[in-house]
N, C-alpha and C positions, 0 to 999 in steps of 0.2 A: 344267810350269813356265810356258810360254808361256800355255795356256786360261786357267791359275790368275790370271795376272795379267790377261788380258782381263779375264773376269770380275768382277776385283776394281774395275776400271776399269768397268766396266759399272754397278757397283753405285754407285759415286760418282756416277758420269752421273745412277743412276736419282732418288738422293738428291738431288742439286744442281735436278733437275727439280720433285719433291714440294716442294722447299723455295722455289721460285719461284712454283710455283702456289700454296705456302699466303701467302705476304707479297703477292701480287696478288688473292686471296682476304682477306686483312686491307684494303689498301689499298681493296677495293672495302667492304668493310664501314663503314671507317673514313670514306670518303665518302658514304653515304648514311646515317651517325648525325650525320654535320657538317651535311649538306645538310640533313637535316627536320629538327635542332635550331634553325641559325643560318643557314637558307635560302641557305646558299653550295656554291657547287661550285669551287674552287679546284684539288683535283687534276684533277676530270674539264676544266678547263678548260686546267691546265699541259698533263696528259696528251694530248689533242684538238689543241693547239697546236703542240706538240712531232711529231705525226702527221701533221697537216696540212705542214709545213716539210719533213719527211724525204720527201714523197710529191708533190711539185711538180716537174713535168717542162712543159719548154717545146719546140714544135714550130717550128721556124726556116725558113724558105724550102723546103720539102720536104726538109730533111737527114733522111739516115738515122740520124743519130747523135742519141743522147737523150741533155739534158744534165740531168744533177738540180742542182738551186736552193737545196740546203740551206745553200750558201753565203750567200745570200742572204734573212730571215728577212723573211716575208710576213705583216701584218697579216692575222687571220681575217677575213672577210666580216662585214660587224655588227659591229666593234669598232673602237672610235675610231681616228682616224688619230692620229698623232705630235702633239705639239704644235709639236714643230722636229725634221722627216723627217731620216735620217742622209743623209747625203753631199751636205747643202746646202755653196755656198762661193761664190768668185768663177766666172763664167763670161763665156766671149768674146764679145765685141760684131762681129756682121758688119753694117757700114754698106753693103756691095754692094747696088746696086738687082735686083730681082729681080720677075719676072712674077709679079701676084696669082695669073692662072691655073696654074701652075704650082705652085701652095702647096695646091691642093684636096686633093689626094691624100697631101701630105706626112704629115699628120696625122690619121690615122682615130681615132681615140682621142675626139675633137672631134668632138661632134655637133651639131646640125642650127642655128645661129644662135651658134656660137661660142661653145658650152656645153659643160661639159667634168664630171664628177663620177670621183673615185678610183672602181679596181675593185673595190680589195680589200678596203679598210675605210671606214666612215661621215666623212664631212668633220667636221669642230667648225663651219665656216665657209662660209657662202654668200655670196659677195662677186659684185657687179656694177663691172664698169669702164668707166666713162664717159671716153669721149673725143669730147670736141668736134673741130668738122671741116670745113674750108674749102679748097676748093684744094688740096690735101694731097696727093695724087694717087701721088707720087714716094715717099713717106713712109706707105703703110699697109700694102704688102705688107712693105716692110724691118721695121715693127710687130708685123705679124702674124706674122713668119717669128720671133721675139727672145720674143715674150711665151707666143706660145701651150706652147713648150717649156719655159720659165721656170716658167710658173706650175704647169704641171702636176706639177714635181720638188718644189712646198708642199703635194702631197696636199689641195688646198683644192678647193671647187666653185665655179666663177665662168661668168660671161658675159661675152662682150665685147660693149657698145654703141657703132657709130659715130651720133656726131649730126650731122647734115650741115645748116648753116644755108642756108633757100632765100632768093632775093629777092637785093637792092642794098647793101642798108644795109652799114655799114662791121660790122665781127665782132663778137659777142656772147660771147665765151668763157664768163661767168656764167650768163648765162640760157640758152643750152644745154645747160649741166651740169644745170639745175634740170629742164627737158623730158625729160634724160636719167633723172633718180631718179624719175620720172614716170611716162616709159614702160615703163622696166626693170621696176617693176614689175606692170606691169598686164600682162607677157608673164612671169612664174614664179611657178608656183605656189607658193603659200603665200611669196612675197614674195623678196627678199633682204633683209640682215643688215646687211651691210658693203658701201662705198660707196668705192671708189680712185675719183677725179676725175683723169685721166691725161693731159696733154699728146702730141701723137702723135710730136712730136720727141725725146720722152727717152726713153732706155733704159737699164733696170737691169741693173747689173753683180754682182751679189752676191745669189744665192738664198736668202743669210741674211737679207735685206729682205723679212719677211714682210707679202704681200698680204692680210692677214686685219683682224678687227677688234681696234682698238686700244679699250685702257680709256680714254684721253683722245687726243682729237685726233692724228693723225699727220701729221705734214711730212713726209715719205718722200724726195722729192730733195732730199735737203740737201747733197750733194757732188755737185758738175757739172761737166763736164769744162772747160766752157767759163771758168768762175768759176776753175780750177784747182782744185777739188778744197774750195775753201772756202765758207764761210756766209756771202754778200753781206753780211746784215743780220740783227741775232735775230729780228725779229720775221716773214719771210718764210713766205711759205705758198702760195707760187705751185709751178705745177710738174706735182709728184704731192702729193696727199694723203688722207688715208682718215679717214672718219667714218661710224661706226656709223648706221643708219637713226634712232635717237633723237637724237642730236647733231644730226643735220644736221636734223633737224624742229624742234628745242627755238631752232634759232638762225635760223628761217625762211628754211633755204637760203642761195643767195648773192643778191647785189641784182640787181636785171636793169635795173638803169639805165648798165653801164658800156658802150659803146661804144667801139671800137674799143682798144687795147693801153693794157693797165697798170690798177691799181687795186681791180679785183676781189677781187684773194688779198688784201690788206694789209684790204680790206673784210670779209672773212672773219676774217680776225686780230682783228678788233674786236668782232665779233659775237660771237665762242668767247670772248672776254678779256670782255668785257661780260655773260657767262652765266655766267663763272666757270670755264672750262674750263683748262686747262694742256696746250700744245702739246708735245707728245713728238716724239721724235727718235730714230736709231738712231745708233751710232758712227760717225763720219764716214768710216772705212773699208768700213763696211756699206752705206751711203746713197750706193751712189757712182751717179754715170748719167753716159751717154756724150750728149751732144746734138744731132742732126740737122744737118747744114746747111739755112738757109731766107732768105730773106727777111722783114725784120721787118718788124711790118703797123704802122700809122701810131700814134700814141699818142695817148691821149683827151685833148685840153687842159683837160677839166673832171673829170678825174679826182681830183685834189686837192680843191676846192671841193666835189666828191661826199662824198668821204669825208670831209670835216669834221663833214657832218650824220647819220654811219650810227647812232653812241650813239641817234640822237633817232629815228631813220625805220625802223630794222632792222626791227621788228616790224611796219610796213604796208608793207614791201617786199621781196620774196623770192617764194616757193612762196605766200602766202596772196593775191598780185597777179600771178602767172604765169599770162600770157594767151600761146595761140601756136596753130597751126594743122598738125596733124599730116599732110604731103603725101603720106609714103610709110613702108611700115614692108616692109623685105625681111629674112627670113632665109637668110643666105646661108651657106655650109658653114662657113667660118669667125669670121663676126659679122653681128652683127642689125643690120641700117642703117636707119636713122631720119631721114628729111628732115624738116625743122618751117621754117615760115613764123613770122618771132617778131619782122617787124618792126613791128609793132603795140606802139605805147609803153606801157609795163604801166605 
């Protein structure tokens, strides 16, 4: 009685086996009549994906313990990244000052000038970040320590550029940023895409604030701690903002006549509204930034009178009259630093 029922069990076994291998024998048929028909492979590519997830083991500080990652579903290698990665959200702002040398080692992931590309799947986005750069001193490590982990959780490929102005003259915020989309790309290959223009005192609170490129203009700080959380004015565009490599050419950059504080963005506001552009925004829960303490640098008193004339001069003023003298270009583990002499009146 006991054999009789092995056996019987045995038999099922054998059966449930032939019946597996013939619907995996169908499914492979059935994939290579799809694929030479209609040039897709959809199960071999579920299949392959599903394989890859189950077979992901991560090795941790010499533990002996293997953890598998199928909790965790990993983009293949060669397939797009996310367009909005899961477990973006708010994240904590640390204002603590902290040693630049101390942050080399924080972040290996970040390569050689504060270039960084996803492991696992192809980026949609090559963005360069310009930040202009005076005295800042106190203010690049607390940067560096806030952005480089930020940006890495958008699955995005960027660089960070500091542009450090040489010489006397009082601060150039504009025509730095223009020596910056300059230089940036005469150091990456085949160019970059997208363009954040980044103040070194703010910092983004919300990884849902994607640093990528936008289809029109982006104001990106539109909520600041300092403002309380509101929009000074609609038409603002100081701060953070991002413009695709064609925007910011089609509107000949920013002007490089502002000197010292104020004027510049509202300048740019005119030049995007005057080409036709439409300034986007993210929800002002999204656009939050927390903002440095500093001392503010002197205001241009011809800043007003500048900007009265940008409608008429925008086009022989910018990137096509950007004159400056490049001192120093280092790449450093965590960003590419660029001194430029640019007090030569363009």
């Amino acid at each position: 009685m006991g054999l009789g029922c092995k056996n019987a069990a045995g038999g099922r076994i054998s059966r449930a086996l032939r019946l597996l291998v013939l619907i995996v024998l169908a499914l492979v048929t059935i994939e290579y009549v799809y694929g030479w028909i209609f040039g897709a492979t959809y199960i071999r590519t579920y299949l392959s994906a599903r394989l890859y997830n189950i077979t992901q083991f991560t090795f941790r500080d010499n533990e002996t313990q293997i953890k598998n990652e199928t909790a965790t579903t990993r983009p293949l290698p060669g397939t797009l990244c996310d367009l909005t990665p899961s477990g973006l959200g708010p994240v904590r702002v640390n204002k603590t000052e902290v040693e630049l040398a101390s942050l080399e080692n924080k972040f290996p992931e970040v390569g050689l000038g504060g270039r960084y590309t996803p492991p696992n799947c192809t980026p949609r986005h090559k963005v360069a970040i310009i930040v202009p750069y005076k005295d800042r001193e106190q203010h690049l490590a607390i940067f560096l320590s806030h952005m480089h982990p930020f940006l890495m959780k958008q699955q995005i490929a960027y660089g960070i550029f500091i542009v450090e102005q040489a010489g006397s003259k009082s601060f150039n915020r504009a025509k730095l940023l223009n020596v910056g989309f300059v230089e940036s790309q005469k150091w990456e290959s085949g160019g970059y895409q997208c363009f954040i223009f980044h103040d070194i005192d703010l910092l983004p609170e919300d990884t849902r604030n994607m640093y990528s490129c936008p289809e029109q203009p982006r104001h990106m700080s539109a909520a600041i701690d300092k403002f309380k959380y509101k929009l000074p004015y609609q038409t603002i565009f100081g701060g953070v903002s991002a413009l695709t490599e064609e925007q910011f050419k089609k509107v000949n950059g920013f002007s490089n006549r502002y000197w010292g504080w104020g004027g510049e963005d509202d300048d740019m506001y005119k030049r995007l509204n005057a080409m036709n552009y439409k300034i986007s925004r993210y929800a002002m829960n999204i656009a939050k930034y927390v903002m440095l303490d500093h001392k503010k640098s002197a205001p241009n008193p011809k800043r007003q009178s500048i900007l009265k004339q940008t409608d008429k001069v925008f086009k022989e003023d910018g990137l096509s009259t950007l004159e400056y003298e490049l001192i120093k270009m280092v790449r450093f583990q965590l960003y590419t630093y660029l001194v430029a002499d640019i007090d030569k009146e363009s």
